[in-house]
C-alpha positions in Angstrom: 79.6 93.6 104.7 83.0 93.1 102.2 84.6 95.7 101.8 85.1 95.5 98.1 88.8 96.3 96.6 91.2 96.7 93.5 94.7 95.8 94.1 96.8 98.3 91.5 100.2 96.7 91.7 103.0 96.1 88.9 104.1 93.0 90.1 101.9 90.5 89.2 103.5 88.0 92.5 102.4 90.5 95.0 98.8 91.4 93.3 98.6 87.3 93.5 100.3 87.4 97.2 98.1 89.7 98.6 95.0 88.0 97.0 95.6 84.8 98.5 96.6 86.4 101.9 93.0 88.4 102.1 90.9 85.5 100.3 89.1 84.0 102.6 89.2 86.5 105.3 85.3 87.2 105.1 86.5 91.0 105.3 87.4 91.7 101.9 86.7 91.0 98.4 89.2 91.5 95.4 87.2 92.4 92.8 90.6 92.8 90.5 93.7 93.7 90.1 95.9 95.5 87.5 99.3 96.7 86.6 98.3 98.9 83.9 97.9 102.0 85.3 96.4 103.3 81.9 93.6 101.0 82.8 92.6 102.2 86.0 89.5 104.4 85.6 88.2 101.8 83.2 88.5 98.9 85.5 87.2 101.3 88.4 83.6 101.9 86.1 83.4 98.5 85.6 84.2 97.0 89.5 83.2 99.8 91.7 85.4 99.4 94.3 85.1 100.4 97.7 89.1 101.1 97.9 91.9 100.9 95.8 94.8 99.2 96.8 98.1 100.8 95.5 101.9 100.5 95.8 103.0 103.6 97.1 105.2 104.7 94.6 102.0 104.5 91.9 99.8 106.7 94.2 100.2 110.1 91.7 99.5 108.4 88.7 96.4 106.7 90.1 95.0 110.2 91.2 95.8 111.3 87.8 93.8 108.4 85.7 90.8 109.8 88.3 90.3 107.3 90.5 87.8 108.5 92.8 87.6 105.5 95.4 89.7 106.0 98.8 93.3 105.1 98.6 95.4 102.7 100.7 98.8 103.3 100.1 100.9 100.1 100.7 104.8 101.4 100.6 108.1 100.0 102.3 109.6 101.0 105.8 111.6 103.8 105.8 110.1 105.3 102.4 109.9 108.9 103.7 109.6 111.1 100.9 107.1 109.0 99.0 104.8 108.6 101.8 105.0 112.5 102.4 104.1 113.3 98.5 100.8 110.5 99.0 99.7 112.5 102.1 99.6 115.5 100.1 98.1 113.6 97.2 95.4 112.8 99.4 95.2 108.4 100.2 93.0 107.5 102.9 95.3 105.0 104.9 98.6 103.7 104.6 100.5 100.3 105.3 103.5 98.7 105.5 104.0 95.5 103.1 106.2 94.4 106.4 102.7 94.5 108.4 100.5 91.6 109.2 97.4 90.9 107.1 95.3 92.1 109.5 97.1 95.6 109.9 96.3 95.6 106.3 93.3 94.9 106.3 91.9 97.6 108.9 93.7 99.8 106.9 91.4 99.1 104.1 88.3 98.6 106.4 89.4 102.1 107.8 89.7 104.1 104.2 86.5 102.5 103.3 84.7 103.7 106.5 84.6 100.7 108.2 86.5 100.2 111.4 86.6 96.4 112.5 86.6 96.3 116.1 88.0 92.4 115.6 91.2 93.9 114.2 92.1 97.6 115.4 94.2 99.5 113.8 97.4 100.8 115.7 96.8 104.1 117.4 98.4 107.5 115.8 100.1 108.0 118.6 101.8 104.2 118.9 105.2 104.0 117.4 105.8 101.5 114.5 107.2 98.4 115.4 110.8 98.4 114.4 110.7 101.1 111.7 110.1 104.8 111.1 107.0 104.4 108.7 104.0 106.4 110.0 101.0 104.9 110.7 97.8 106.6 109.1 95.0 104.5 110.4 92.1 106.4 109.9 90.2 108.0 106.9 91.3 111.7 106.3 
């Protein structure tokens, strides 16, 4: 079954990026994208998403408009303070935009309670490649 999803991004190359990167997968369904964050919660009643895919730095706001699907936080390495303020914000998984598309996408499968046994997501306990960005796998 897709897993069905919202990319929330302001940059209209990446929402396009990651689009074309997951089309085709047989994972995951776009169902939109946006940039207005005002826009959210009305593009959320009208999809129904299974997750929401946001930039990091947008995860407050999102909460705020009332998004109610899971969240997967997609930040930069090394973003510390960000990624602790989504924690306590409350996403459901979090990726690198340095990881592979399939790191991605069990991190979406994983927020929308769907591990994929075909793509695993790294263990809690496994170090990040190259980079001090926690890994956060698994739904909370």
């Amino acid at each position: 079954m897709l897993v069905r999803i919202v990319i929330v991004h302001d940059q209209r190359l990446f929402r396009e990026g990651l689009r074309a990167v997951l089309h085709g997968r047989g994972e995951v369904q776009v169902v939109a994208d946006i940039a207005d964050l005002r826009m959210v919660a009305a593009l959320i009643a009208e999809t129904e998403p299974d997750v929401l895919v946001v930039d990091l730095s947008d995860v407050a706001e999102v909460r705020r408009a009332g998004s109610k699907p899971p969240l997967v936080a997609l930040g930069d390495d090394g973003d510390q303070p960000r990624v602790a303020r989504a924690l306590q914000i409350g996403i459901s998984a979090l990726a690198s935009k340095s990881d592979s598309p399939d790191e991605v996408i069990a991190a979406i499968r994983a927020a929308a309670g769907r591990p994929d046994l075909r793509h695993p997501p790294p263990s809690p306990k496994e170090p990040p490649r190259g980079s001090a960005f926690p890994r956060m796998p698994y739904r909370a």
